[in-house]
C-alpha positions in Angstrom: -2.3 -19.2 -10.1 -1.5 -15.5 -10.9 -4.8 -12.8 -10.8 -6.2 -11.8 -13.8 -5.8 -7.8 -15.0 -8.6 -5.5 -13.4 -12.2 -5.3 -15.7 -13.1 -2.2 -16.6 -17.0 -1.3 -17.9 -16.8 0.9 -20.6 -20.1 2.7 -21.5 -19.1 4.7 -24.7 -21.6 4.9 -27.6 -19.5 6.6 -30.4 -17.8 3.4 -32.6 -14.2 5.3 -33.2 -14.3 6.7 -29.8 -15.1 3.3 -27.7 -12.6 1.4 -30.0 -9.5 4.5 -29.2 -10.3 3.6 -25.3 -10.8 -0.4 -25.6 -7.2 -0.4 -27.4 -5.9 2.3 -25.0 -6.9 0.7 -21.6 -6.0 -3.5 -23.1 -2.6 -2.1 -24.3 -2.0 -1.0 -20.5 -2.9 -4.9 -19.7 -6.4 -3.7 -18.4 -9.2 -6.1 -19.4 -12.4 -4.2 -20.9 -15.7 -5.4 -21.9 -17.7 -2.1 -23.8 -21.3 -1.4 -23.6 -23.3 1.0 -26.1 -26.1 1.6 -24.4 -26.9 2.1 -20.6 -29.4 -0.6 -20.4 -27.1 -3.4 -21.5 -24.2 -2.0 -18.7 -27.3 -2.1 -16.3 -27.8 -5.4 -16.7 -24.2 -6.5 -16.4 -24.4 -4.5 -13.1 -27.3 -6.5 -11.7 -25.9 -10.1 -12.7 -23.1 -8.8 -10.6 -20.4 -8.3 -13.2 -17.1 -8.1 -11.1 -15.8 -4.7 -12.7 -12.9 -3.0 -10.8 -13.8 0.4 -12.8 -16.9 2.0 -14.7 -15.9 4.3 -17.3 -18.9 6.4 -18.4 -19.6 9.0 -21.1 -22.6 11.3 -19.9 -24.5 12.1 -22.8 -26.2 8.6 -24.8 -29.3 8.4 -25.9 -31.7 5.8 -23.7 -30.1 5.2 -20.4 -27.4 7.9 -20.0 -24.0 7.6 -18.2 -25.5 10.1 -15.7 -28.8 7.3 -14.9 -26.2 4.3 -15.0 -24.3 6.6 -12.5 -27.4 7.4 -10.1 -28.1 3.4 -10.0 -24.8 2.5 -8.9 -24.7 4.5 -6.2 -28.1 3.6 -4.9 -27.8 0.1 -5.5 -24.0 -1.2 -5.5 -20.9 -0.3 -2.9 -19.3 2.6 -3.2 -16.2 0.6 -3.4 -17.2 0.8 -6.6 -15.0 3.6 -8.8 -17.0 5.7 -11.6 -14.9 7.6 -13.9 -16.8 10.3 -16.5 -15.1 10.7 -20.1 -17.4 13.2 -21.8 -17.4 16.2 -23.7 -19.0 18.3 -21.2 -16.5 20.6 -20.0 -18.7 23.0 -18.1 -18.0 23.9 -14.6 -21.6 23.0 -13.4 -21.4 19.6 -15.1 -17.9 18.9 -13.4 -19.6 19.7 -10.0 -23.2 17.6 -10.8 -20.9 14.6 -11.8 -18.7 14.6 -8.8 -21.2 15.7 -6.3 -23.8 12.4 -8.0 -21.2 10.2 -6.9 -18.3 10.1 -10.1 -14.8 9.7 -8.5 -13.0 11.6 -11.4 -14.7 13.6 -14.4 -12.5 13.7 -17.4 -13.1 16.2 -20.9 -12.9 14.7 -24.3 -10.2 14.6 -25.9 -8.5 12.8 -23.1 -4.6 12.4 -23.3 -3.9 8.4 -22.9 -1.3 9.2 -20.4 -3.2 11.1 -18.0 -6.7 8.5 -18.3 -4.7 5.9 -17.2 -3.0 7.4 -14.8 -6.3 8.7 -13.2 -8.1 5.2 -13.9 -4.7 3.2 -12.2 -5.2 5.6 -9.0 -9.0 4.8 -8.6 -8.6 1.2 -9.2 -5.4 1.0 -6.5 -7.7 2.8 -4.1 -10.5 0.8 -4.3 -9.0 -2.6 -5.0 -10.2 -5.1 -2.3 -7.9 -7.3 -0.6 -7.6 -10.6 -2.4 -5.9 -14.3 -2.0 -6.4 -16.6 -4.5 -6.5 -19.4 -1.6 -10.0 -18.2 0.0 -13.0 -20.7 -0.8 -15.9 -18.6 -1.8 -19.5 -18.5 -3.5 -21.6 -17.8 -6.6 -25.1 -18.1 -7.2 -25.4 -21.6 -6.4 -22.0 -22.6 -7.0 -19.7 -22.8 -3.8 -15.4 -23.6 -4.1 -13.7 -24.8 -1.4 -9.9 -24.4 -2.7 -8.6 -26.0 0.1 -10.7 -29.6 -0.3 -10.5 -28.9 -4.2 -14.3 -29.2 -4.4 -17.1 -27.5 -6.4 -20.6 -28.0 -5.0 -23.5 -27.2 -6.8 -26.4 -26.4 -4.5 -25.0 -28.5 -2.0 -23.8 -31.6 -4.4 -20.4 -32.5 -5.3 -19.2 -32.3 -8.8 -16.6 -34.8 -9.6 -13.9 -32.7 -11.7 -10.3 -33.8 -12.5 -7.9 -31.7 -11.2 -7.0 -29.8 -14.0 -11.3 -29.5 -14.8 -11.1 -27.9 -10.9 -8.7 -25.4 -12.0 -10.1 -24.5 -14.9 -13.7 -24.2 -13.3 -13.0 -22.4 -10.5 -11.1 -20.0 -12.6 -14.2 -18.3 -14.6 -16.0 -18.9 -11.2 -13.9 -16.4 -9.6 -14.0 -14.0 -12.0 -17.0 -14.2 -13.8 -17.1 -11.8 -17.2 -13.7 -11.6 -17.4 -12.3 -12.7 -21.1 -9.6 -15.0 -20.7 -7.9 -15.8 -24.2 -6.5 -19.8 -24.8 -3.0 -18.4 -23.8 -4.1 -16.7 -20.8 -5.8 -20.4 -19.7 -2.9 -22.3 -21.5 -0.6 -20.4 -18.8 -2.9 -19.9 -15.9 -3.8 -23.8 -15.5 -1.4 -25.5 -17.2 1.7 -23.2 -17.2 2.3 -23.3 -20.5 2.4 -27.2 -20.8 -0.2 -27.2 -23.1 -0.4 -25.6 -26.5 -3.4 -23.2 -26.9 -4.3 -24.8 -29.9 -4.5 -28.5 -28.1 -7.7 -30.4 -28.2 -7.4 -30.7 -24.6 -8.1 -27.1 -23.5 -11.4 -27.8 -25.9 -11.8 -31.2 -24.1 -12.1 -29.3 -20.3 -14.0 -26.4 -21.4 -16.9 -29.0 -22.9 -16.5 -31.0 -19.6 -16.8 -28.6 -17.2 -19.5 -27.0 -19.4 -21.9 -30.3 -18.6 -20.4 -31.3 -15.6 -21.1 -28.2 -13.9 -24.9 -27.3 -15.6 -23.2 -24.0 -17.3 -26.7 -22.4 -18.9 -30.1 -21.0 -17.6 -30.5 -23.7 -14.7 -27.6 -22.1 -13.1 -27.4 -18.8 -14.2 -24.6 -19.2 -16.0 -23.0 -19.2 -19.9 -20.0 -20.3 -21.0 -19.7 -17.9 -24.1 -17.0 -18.0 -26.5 -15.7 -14.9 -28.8 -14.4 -15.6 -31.8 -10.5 -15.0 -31.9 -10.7 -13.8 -28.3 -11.6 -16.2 -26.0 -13.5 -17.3 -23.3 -15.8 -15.2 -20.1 -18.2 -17.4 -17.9 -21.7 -14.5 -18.2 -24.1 -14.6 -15.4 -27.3 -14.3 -16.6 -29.5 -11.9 -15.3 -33.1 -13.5 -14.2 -36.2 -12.8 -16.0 -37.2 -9.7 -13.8 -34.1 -8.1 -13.5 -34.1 -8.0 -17.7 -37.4 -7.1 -18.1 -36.7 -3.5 -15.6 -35.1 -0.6 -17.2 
């Protein structure tokens, strides 16, 4: 099974502007989710979105890219890359950026060329060491690849083994939008149309079979036309904090 493209945060509040970058960083075969305001990126942050890169603009109203910034530092790894795109272009707000913990500070208008060359070098830096075979956790959810298995808190689920696949795909990269091609060709290689009923068929099974909604955590959501991204929800005192 091949490893999806790296997620990128984008916190970008101007509609023309965020749209330029979202096109710019998925036609480079990056995967982005876009965020408005700071508050909403916050919370992605604290359900423990898996993002490879945070691209931040400095100046939005509410919780600026500075703030979202500040908490990242103090709360997440530093393995963590932060990249301003702003249109400050002062020296003193180059040197407060980098110095509060942004790994590259970049002045609107950015040239696509050079962004992604600067976001490709952060994300090779600070890419972790991965195999696809490892067993591993989430929230209650535990995958053993080797044994095949899914346990929820400690129980068994009974999944075909296509369902497995298909399960312990979101699991391992929760928020990540995977399109019916990307799943027709990551679980079934190719052997089964996008458009089949059956892809529908496993997504509803392993939707009950594994408790996908507030119980665990978790949501299934789809976007129209896009796809599919397993959300972790983020419990009730994490969303109620700022």
């Amino acid at each position: 099974m091949s490893e999806p493209t790296p997620l990128i945060a984008l916190l970008e509040d101007d509609p023309a502007q965020s749209a330029w970058l979202q096109q710019t960083l998925t036609d480079a075969g990056f995967s982005c989710q876009a965020f408005d305001e700071g508050g909403a990126l916050l919370a992605a942050l604290r359900a423990r979105a898996p993002f490879a890169l945070l691209l931040l603009d400095w100046e939005l109203p509410g919780i600026n890219g500075m703030e979202v910034l500040r908490w990242v530092r103090a709360n997440c790894s530093d393995a963590l890359p932060a990249i301003f795109v702003t249109n400050r272009t002062l020296e003193s707000d180059l040197v407060e950026g980098l110095n509060a913990g942004a790994d590259d500070y970049i002045c609107k208008p950015c040239r696509p060329g050079e962004l992604l060359a600067r976001i490709g070098a952060q994300v090779r830096r600070h890419r972790p060491p991965t195999n696809p075979d490892a067993n591993f956790t989430l929230g209650d959810f535990t995958v053993d690849m080797s044994l095949r298995q899914i346990r929820l808190r400690d129980e068994a689920i009974a999944l075909t083994p296509k369902e497995f696949e298909l399960a312990a795909l979101f699991l391992r990269h929760p928020w990540r939008l995977f399109s019916r091609d990307d799943l027709s060709a990551l679980v079934w290689n190719r052997e089964v149309p996008s458009a089949s009923r059956t892809l529908d068929t496993h997504l509803s099974n392993i939707r009950k079979k594994l408790s996908l909604g507030p119980t665990t955590g978790t949501l299934l959501s789809a976007s129209y036309a896009l796809g599919y991204r397993l959300e972790l929800l983020p419990s009730p005192d994490q969303a109620a904090r700022p």
